[in-house]
RODO-2510 file (C-alpha; in nm, 4 decimals, decimal comma):
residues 496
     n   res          X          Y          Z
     1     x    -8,2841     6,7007    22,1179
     2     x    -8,1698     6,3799    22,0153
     3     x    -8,3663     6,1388    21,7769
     4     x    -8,6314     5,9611    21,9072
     5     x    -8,6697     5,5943    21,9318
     6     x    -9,0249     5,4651    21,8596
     7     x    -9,2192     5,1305    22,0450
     8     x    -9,5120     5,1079    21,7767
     9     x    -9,7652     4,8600    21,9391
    10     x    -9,9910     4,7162    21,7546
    11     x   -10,2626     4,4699    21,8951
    12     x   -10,4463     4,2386    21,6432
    13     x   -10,8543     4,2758    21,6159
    14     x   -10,9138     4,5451    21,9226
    15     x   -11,1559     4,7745    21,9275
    16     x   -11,2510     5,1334    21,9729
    17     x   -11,3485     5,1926    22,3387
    18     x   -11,2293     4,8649    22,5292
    19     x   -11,0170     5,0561    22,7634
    20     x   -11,0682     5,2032    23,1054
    21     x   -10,9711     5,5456    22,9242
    22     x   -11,2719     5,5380    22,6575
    23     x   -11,5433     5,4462    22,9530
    24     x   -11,5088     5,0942    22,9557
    25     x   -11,5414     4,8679    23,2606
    26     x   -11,4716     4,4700    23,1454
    27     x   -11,1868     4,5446    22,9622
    28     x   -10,8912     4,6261    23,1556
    29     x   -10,6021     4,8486    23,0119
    30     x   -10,3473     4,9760    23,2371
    31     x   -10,0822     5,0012    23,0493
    32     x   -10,2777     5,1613    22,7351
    33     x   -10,4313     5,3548    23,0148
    34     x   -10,1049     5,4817    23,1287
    35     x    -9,9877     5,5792    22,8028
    36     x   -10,2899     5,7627    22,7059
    37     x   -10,2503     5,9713    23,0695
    38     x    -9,8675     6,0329    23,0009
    39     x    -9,9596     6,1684    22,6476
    40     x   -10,2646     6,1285    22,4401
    41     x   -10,5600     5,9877    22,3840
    42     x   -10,7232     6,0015    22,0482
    43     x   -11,1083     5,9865    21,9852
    44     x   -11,1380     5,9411    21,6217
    45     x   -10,8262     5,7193    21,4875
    46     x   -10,9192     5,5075    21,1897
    47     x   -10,7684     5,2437    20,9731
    48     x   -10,8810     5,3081    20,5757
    49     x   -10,8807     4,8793    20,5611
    50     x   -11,0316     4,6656    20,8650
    51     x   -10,8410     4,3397    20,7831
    52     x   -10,5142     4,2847    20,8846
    53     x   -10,2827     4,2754    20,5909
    54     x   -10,4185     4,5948    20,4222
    55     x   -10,4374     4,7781    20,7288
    56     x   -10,0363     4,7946    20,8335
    57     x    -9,9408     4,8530    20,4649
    58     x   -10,1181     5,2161    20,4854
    59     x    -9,9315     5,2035    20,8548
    60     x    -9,6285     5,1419    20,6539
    61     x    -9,6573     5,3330    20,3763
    62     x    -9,8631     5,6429    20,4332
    63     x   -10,0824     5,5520    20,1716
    64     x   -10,4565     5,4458    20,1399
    65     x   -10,4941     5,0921    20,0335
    66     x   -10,6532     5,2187    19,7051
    67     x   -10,3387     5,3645    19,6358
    68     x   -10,0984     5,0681    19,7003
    69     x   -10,2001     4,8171    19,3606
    70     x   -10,1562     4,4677    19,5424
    71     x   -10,0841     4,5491    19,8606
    72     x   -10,4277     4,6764    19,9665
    73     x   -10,5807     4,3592    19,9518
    74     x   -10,5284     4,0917    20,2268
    75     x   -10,2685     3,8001    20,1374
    76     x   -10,1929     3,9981    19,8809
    77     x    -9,8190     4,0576    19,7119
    78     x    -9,6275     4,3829    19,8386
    79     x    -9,4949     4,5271    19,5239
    80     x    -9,1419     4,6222    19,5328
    81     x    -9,2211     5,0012    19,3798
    82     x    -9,3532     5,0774    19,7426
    83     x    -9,0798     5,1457    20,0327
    84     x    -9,2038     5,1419    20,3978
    85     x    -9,0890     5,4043    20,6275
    86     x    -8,8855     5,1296    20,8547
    87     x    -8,6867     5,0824    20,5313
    88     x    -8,6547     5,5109    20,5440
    89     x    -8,5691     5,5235    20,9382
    90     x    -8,3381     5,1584    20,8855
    91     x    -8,1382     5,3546    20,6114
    92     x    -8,0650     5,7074    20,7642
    93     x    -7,9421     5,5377    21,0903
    94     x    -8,2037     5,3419    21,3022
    95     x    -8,1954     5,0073    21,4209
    96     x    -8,5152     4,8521    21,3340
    97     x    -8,7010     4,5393    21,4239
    98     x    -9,0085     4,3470    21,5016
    99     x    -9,1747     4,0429    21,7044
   100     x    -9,3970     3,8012    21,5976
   101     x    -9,6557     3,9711    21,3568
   102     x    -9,5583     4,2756    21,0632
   103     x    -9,6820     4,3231    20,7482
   104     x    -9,9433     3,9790    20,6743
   105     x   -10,0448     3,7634    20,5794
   106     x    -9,8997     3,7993    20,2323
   107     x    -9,5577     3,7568    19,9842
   108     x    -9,3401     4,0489    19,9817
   109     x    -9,0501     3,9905    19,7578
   110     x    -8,7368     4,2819    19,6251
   111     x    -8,7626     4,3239    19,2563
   112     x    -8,5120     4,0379    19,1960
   113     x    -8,7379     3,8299    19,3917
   114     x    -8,5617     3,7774    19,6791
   115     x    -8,7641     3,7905    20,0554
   116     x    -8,8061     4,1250    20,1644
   117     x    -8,8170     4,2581    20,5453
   118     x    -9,0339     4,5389    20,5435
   119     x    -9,0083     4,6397    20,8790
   120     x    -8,6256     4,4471    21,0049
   121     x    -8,4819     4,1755    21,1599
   122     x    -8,7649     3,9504    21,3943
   123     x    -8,6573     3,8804    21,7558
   124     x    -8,8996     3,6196    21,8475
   125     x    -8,6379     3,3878    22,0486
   126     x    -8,7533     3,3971    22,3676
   127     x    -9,0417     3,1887    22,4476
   128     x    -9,2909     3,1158    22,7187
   129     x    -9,5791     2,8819    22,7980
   130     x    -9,8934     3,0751    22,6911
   131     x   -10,2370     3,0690    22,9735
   132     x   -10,4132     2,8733    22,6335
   133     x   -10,3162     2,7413    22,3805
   134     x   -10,4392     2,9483    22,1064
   135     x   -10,2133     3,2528    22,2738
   136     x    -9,8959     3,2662    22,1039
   137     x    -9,5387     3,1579    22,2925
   138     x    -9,3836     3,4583    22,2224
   139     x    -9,2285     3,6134    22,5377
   140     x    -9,2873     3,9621    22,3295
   141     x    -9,1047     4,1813    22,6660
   142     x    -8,8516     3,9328    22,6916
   143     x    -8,7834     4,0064    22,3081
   144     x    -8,8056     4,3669    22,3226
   145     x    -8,5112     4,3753    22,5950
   146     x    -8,2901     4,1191    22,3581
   147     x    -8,3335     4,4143    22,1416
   148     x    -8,2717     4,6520    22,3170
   149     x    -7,9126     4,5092    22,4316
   150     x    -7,8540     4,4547    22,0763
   151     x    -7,8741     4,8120    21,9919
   152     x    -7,5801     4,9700    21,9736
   153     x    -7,5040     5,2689    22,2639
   154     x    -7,6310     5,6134    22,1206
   155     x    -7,7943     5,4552    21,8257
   156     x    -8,1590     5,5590    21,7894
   157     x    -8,4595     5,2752    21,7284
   158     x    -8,7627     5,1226    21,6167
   159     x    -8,9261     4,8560    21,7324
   160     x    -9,2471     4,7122    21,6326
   161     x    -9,4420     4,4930    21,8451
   162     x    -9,6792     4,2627    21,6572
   163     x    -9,9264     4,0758    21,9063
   164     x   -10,1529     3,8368    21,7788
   165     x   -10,3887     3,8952    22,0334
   166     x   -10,6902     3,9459    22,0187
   167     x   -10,6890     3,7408    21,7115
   168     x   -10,8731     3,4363    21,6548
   169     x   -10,9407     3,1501    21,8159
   170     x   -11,0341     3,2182    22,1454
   171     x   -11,0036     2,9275    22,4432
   172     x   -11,3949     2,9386    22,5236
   173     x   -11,4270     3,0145    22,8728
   174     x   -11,0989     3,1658    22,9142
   175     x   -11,2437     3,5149    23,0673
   176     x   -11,4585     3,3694    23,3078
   177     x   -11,1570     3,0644    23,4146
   178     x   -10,8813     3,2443    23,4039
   179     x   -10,9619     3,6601    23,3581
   180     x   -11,2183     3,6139    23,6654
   181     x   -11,4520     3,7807    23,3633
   182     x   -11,8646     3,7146    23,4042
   183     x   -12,0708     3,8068    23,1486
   184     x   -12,2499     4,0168    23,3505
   185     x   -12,0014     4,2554    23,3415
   186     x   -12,0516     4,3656    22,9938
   187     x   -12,2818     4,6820    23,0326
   188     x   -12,3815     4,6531    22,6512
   189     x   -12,3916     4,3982    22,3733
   190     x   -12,3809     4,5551    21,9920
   191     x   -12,7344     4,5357    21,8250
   192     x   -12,5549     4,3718    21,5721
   193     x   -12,5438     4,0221    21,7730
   194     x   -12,7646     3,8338    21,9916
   195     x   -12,7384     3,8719    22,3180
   196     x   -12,6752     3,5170    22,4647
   197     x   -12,4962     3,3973    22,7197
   198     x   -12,2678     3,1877    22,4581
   199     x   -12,2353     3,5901    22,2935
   200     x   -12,1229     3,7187    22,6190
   201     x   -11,8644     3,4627    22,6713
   202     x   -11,7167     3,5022    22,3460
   203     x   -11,6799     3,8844    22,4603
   204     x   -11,4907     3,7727    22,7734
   205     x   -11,2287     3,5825    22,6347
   206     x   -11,1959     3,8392    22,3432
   207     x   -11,1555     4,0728    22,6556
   208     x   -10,8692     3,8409    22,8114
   209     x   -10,6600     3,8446    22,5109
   210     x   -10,7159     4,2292    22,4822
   211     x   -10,5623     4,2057    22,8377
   212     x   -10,2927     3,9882    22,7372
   213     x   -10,1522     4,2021    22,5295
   214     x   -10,1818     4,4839    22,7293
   215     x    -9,9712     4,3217    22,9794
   216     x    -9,6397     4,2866    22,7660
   217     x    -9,7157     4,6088    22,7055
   218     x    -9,6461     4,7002    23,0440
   219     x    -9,3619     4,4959    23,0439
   220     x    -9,2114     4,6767    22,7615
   221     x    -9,3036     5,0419    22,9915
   222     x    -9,1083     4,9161    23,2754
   223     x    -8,7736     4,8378    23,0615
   224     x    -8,7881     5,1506    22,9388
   225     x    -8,8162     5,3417    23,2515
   226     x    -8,5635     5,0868    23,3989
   227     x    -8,3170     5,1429    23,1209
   228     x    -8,4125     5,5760    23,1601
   229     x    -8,5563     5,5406    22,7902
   230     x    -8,8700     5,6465    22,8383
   231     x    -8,8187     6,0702    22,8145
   232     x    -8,7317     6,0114    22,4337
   233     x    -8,9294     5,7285    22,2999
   234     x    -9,2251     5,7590    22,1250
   235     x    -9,4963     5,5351    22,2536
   236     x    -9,7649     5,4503    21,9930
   237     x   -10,0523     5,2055    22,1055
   238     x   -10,2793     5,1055    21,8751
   239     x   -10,5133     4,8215    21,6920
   240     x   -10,5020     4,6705    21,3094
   241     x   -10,8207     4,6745    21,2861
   242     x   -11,1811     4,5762    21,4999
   243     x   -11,2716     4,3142    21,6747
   244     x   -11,2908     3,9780    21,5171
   245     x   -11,6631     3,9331    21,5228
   246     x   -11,9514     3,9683    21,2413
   247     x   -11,9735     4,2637    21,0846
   248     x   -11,6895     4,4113    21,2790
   249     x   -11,2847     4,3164    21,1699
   250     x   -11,3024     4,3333    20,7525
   251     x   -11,6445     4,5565    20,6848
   252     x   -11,7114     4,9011    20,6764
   253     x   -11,9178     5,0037    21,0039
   254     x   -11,7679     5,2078    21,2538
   255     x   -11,6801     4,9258    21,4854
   256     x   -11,4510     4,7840    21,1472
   257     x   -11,2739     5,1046    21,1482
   258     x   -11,2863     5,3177    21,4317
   259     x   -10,9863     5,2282    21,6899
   260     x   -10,7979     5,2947    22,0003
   261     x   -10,4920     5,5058    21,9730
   262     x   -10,2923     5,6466    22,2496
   263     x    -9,9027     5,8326    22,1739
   264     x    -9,6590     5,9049    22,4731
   265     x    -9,3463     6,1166    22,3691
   266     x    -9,3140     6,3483    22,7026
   267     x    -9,0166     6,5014    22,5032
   268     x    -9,2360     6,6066    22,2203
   269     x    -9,5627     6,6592    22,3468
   270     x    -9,7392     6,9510    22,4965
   271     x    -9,9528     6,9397    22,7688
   272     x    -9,9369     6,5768    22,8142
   273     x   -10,2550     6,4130    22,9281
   274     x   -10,5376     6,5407    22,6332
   275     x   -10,7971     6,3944    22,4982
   276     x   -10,7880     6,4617    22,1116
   277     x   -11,0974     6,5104    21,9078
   278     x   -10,9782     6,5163    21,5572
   279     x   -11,0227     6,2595    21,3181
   280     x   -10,6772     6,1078    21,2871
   281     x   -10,5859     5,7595    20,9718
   282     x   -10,3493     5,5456    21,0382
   283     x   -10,1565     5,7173    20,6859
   284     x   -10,0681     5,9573    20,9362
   285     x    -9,8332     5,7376    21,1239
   286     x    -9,5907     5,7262    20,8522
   287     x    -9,5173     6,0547    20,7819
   288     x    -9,5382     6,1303    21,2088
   289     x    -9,2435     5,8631    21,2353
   290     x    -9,0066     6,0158    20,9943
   291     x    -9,0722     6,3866    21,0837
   292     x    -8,9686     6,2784    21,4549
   293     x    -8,6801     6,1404    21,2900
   294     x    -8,5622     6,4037    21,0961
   295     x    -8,6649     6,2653    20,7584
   296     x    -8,8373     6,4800    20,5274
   297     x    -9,0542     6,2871    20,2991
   298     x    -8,9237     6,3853    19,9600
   299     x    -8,6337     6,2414    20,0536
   300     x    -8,7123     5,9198    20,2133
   301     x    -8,7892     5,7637    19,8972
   302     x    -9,1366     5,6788    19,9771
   303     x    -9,4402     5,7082    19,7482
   304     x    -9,6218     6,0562    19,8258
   305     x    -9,8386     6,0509    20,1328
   306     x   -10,2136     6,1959    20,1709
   307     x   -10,1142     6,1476    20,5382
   308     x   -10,0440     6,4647    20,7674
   309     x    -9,7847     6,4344    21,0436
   310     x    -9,9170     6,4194    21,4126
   311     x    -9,7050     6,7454    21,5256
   312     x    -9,9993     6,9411    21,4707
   313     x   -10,1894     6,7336    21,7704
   314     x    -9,8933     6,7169    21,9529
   315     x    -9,8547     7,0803    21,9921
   316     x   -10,1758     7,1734    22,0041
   317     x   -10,1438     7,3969    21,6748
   318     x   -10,4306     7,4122    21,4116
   319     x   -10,6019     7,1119    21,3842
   320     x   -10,9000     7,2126    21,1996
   321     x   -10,8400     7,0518    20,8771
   322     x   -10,8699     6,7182    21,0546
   323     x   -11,2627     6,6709    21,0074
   324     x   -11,2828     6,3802    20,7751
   325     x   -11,1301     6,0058    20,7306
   326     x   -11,1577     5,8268    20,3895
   327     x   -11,1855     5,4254    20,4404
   328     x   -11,2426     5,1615    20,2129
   329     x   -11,1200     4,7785    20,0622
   330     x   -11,0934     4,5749    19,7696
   331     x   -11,0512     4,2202    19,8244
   332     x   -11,0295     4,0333    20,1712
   333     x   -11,0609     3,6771    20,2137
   334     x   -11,1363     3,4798    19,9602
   335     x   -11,4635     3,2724    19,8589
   336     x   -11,5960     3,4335    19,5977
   337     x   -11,6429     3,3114    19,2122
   338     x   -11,2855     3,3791    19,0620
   339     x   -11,1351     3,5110    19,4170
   340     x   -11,3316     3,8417    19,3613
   341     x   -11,3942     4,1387    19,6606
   342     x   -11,6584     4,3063    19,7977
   343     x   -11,4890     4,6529    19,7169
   344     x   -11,6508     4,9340    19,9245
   345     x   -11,4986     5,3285    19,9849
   346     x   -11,6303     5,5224    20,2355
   347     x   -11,6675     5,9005    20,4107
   348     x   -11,6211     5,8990    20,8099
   349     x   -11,6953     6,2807    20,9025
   350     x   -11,8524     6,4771    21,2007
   351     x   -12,1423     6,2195    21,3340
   352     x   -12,1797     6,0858    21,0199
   353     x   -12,0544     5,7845    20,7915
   354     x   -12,1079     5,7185    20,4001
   355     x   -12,0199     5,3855    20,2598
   356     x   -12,0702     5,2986    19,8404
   357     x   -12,0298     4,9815    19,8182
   358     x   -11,9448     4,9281    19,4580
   359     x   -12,0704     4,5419    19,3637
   360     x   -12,3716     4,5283    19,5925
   361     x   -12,5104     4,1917    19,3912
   362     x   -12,2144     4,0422    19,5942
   363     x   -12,2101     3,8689    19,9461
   364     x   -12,0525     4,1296    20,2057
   365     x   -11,8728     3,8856    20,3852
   366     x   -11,8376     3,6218    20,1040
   367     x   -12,0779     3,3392    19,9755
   368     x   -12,2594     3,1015    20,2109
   369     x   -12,1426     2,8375    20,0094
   370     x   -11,8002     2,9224    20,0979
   371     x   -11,8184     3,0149    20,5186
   372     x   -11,8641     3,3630    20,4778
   373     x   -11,4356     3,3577    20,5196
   374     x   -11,4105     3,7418    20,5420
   375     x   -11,5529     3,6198    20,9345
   376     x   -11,3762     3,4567    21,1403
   377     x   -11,4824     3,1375    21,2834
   378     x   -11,6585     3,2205    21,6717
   379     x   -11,9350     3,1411    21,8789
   380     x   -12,0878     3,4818    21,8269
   381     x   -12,0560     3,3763    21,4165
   382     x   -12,2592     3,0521    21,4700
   383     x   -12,4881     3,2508    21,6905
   384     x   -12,5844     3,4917    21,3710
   385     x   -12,5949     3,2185    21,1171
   386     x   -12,8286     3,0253    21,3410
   387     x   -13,0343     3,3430    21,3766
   388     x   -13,1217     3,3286    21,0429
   389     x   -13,3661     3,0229    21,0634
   390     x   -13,6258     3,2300    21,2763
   391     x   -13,7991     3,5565    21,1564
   392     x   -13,7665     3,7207    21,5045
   393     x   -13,3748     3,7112    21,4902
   394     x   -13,3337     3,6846    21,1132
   395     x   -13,2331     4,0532    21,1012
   396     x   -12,9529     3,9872    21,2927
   397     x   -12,8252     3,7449    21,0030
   398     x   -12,9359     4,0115    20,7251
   399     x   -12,6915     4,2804    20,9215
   400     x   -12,3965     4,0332    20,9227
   401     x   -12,4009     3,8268    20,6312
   402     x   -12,6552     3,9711    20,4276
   403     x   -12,6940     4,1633    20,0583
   404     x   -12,6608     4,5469    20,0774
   405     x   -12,7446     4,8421    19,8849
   406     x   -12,4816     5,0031    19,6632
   407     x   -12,5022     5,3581    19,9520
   408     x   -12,5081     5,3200    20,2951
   409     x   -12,5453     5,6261    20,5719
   410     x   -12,5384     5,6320    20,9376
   411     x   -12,5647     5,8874    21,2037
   412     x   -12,3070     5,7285    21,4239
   413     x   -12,3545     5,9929    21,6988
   414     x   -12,6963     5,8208    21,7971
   415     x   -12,6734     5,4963    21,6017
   416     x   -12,2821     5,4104    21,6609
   417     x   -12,3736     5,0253    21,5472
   418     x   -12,4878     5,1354    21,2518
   419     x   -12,8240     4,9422    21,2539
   420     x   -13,0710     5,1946    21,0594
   421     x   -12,9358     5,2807    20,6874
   422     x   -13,0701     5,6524    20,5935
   423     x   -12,9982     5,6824    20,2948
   424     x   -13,2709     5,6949    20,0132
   425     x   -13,4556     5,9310    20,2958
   426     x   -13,5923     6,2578    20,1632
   427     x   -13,4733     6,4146    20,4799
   428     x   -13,1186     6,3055    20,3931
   429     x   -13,0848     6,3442    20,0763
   430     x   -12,8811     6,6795    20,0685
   431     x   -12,6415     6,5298    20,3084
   432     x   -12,5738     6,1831    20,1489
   433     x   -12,5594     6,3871    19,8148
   434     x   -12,2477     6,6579    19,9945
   435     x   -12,1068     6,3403    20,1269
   436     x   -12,1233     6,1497    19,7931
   437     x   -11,9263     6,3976    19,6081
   438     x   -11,6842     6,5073    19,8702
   439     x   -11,5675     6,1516    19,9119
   440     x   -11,5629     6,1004    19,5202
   441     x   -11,3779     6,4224    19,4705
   442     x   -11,0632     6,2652    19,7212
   443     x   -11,1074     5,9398    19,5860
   444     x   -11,0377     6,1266    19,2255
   445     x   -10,7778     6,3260    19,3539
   446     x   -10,5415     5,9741    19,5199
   447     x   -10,6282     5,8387    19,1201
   448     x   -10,8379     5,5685    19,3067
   449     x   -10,8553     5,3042    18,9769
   450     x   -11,2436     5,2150    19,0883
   451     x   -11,2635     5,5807    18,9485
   452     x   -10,9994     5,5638    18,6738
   453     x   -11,0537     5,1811    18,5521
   454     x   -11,4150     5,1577    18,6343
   455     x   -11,5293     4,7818    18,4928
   456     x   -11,1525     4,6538    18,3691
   457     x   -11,0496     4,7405    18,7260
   458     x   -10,7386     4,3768    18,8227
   459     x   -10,9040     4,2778    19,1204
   460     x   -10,5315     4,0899    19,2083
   461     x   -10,5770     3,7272    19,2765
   462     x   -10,4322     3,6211    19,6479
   463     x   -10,0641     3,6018    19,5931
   464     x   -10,0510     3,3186    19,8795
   465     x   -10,1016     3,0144    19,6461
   466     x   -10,3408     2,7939    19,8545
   467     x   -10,5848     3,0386    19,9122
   468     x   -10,5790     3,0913    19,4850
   469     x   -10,9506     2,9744    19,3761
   470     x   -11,0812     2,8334    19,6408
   471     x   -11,4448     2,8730    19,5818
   472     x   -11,3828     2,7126    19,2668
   473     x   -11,1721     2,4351    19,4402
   474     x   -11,3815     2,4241    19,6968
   475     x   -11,6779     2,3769    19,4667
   476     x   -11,4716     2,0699    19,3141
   477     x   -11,4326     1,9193    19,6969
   478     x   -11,0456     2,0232    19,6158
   479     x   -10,9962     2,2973    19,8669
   480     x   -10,8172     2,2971    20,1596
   481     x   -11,0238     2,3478    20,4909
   482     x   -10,9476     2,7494    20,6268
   483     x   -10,8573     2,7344    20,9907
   484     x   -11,0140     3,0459    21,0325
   485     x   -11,3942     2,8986    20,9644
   486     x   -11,5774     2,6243    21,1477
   487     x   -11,7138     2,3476    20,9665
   488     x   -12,0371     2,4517    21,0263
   489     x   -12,0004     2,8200    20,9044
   490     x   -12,0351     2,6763    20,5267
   491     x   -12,3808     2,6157    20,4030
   492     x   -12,6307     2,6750    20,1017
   493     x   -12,7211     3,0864    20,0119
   494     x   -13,1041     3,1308    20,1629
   495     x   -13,4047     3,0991    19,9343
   496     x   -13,5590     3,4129    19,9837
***
C-alpha cells in the first residue's frame, strides 16, 4: 500500500458532543458526521492543554505540555530543541502545508533565530467574502485544491487545515439571522451559565461558526472523492480545545478538555463505522501520523513520545491499556502579578476526573482587575460576571471566575459539568487518594518540573512582547486594550 496522505482538521474552540453523531440536535455536522460513519468516532479524545497554543504543540509533538519547557504555555516561544512531526513527514518525502491557523499564537524561531514553519508552507491565497465579519476570508477549500495541484504526481501529503472558527467574536444574532437557529432549540444549557435568552443566543451563533467550518470541510471531502483521493487519505477531524465560554476553553473541567474526534482512512481501518470507547490524547496523533507514514519514531528525530499510535483502535487489537488521560497547564493568558499561571495537572479516568491545582491562592481565570483574560470576551461572560451581584446567581460567578481548592474531583458520569467538588468527602477519600498518586506517579515518570523544581519552577514570561507585564502595565494605565475582553469584563476583586 502506498503512503498515505493526511487532511488533519482542526476547528478552533468546539466542543465534545456538538455533532449529530454524539446526540446533538442544534448543531449540525454533516461532514464530521460523514467522516465519523466512514471510519470512527471516538468517545473519550482529550487535549492535555484547553487553550489554543499549548494544545497543537502536544498535536505536534507527541508530548504533554509539561514536557515541552516554553512551548506549553500559550504565546509562548517554541524552542528549537523540539521538532514537530510535519518537519519528520516534510523530510522523508511529504509535501506539507497549512491554511490560516498552525501552531499560535506564539514566536517560533530555528536556533539561529531565523522564523521557523513548523508545520510548511501557508496557502491562504484564495479569498472570499465571509456571512460576518468576524468569520475569516479564507476560502480554506479553495486553498486546499491550490494545494493539491501543487503537489507533485505520486508524491504523498499533509495538509493541515486551521479554521478559526468557532473562535471568538461571534456576530450576535448570527444563528438565529442567518443559521435559521432559535434558542429553543438547545435541549440543555450547562449549569455552569445562566440560562437567558442573551445565553442561548450566544450558543447559536457559537453553533453557526461550528457549522461554518464544517462546511469547508465538506468541501475539502468532495475534492478528494473528485480527484479519487479519498481510499488513501487519512481524515482526522478534530477541535483545539472547548468552547470559548466561562469555565470551558483554558480550564480544567471536562467541557475544557474533552473533544470531538472522528478518523476516516477506509484503507487502514477495520470495520469502518465504530464507535470507540477508549480514552484517546491528542499526543497520540503524532506518533499515529508517522507510523502511517512509515516513520519509526527513533528515527524521526523527535523528542520521545508518551503517546501510543492509533493502529491499535484502528484494528480493533488490544485496547485495554487506554483507560486514563493526563491533562494539565501552566500559564495561559496573561493578567496576573508578574505574568504568572494558574498551573493545574489533572487525572481523566473511567467516570471520574482529578484536578490539583497547584497555586489555589490564585484567580482561575486571572484577576478581576485584569478581565479575567484566560475568558474570552462574550455575552455569556458578562452574563456570569453580572451574576455575581445577586446571592441567588452568585454561584454561577464562584464556578467561573472564582478561588478554588488546591484538589478537585468529579464524577463526570452523573455530574458531566462538573458542578459538585467531592473531594474532602469521607466516602471518597480512597478514590481521590488512588487517583492522587496514580496521576503523581506519571507526572514523575514525564520529569514534570512542578515535581522536579517544586517552588524555583521558570514560569516563562509570554514571548509575544505586548502581552509582557500587562497587569503591571495595565496597573500603570500603560497597557494595551486585549481584543479578546470587553471593556466591561475588567473590574475590582469582590469583598467577600
Amino acid at each position: 500500500m502506498d503512503r498515505p496522505n493526511i487532511l488533519f482538521a482542526l476547528a478552533d474552540d468546539w466542543s465534545f458532543g456538538h455533532a449529530a453523531s454524539y446526540g446533538c440536535t442544534w448543531v449540525h455536522m454533516p461532514a464530521f458526521d460523514r467522516v465519523a460513519r466512514e471510519g470512527l468516532l471516538f468517545n473519550r479524545a482529550y487535549t492535555p492543554n484547553a487553550k489554543c497554543a499549548p494544545s497543537r504543540a502536544a498535536i505536534l509533538t507527541g508530548r504533554n505540555s509539561w514536557q515541552l519547557q516554553e512551548a506549553g504555555n500559550h504565546g509562548g516561544f517554541f524552542p528549537p530543541a523540539f521538532r514537530t512531526f510535519t518537519e519528520a513527514l516534510a523530510d522523508d518525502g511529504y509535501h506539507c502545508a497549512l491554511t490560516e491557523k498552525g501552531w499560535a499564537p506564539g514566536v517560533a524561531l530555528t536556533a539561529d533565530g531565523k522564523p521557523r514553519s513548523l508545520i510548511g508552507p501557508s496557502y491562504d491565497r484564495r479569498r472570499l467574502d465571509p456571512p460576518t465579519p468576524h468569520i475569516s476570508a479564507n476560502d480554506y477549500a479553495a486553498n486546499f485544491a491550490d494545494f493539491l495541484d501543487d503537489t507533485p504526481t505520486g508524491k504523498p501529503w499533509f495538509f493541515w487545515f486551521g479554521c478559526i472558527e468557532p473562535h471568538r467574536a461571534y456576530a450576535y444574532g448570527s444563528g438565529a439571522r442567518l443559521g435559521g437557529k432559535s434558542t429553543g432549540d438547545i435541549e440543555h444549557v450547562p449549569g455552569i451559565w445562566p440560562d437567558t435568552p442573551e445565553v442561548r443566543q450566544d450558543l447559536l451563533d457559537y453553533a453557526y461558526e461550528c457549522e461554518y467550518f464544517d462546511e469547508h470541510l465538506a468541501r475539502m471531502l468532495t475534492e478528494l472523492d473528485r480527484r479519487g483521493l479519498a481510499e488513501n487519505t487519512i481524515v482526522v477531524v478534530t477541535s483545539d480545545n472547548g468552547m470559548p465560554f466561562p469555565r470551558a476553553k483554558g480550564q480544567g473541567y471536562e467541557i475544557s478538555h474533552h473533544l470531538p474526534l472522528a478518523i476516516r482512512w477506509p484503507q487502514g481501518i477495520t470495520s469502518p463505522g465504530r464507535v470507540v470507547d477508549d480514552f484517546v490524547s491528542f499526543i497520540d496523533l503524532a506518533p499515529t501520523f508517522l507510523e502511517a507514514a512509515g516513520i519509526p519514531w527513533t528515527q524521526s528525530g523527535l523528542a520521545p513520545t508518551p503517546g501510543t499510535g492509533l493502529f491499535d483502535c484502528f484494528n480493533q487489537a488490544d485496547t485495554t491499556a487506554r483507560d486514563h488521560v493526563l491533562i494539565g497547564k501552566e500559564r495561559h493568558d496573561v493578567g496576573r502579578p508578574f505574568d504568572a499561571g494558574y498551573p493545574i495537572r489533572g487525572l481523566r479516568t473511567g467516570d471520574w476526573l482529578y484536578l490539583h491545582n497547584f497555586h489555589p491562592e490564585r484567580w482561575p481565570a486571572g484577576n478581576p482587575e485584569s478581565g479575567y483574560l484566560n475568558c474570552d470576551g462574550s455575552p455569556t461572560k458578562t452574563a456570569v460576571l453580572q451574576a455575581r451581584r445577586h446571592p441567588a446567581t452568585r454561584h454561577f460567578w464562584e464556578l467561573s471566575f472564582g478561588k478554588r481548592p488546591a484538589t478537585e474531583l468529579y464524577h463526570v458520569a452523573t455530574d458531566p459539568d462538573c458542578l459538585t467538588n467531592l473531594a474532602g468527602r469521607p466516602e471518597h477519600a480512597a478514590r481521590q487518594q488512588a487517583m492522587h498518586h496514580r496521576l503523581f506517579a506519571a507526572l514523575a515518570a514525564q520529569n514534570d518540573p512542578r515535581l522536579t523544581a517544586g517552588p524555583q519552577i521558570d514560569e516563562f514570561p509570554p514571548a509575544i512582547e505586548k502581552w509582557r507585564g500587562f497587569y503591571e502595565k495595565h496597573q500603570r494605565g500603560e497597557a494595551f486594550a486585549p481584543e479578546w475582553v470587553n471593556a466591561s469584563d475588567f473590574e475590582p476583586p469582590p469583598s467577600a
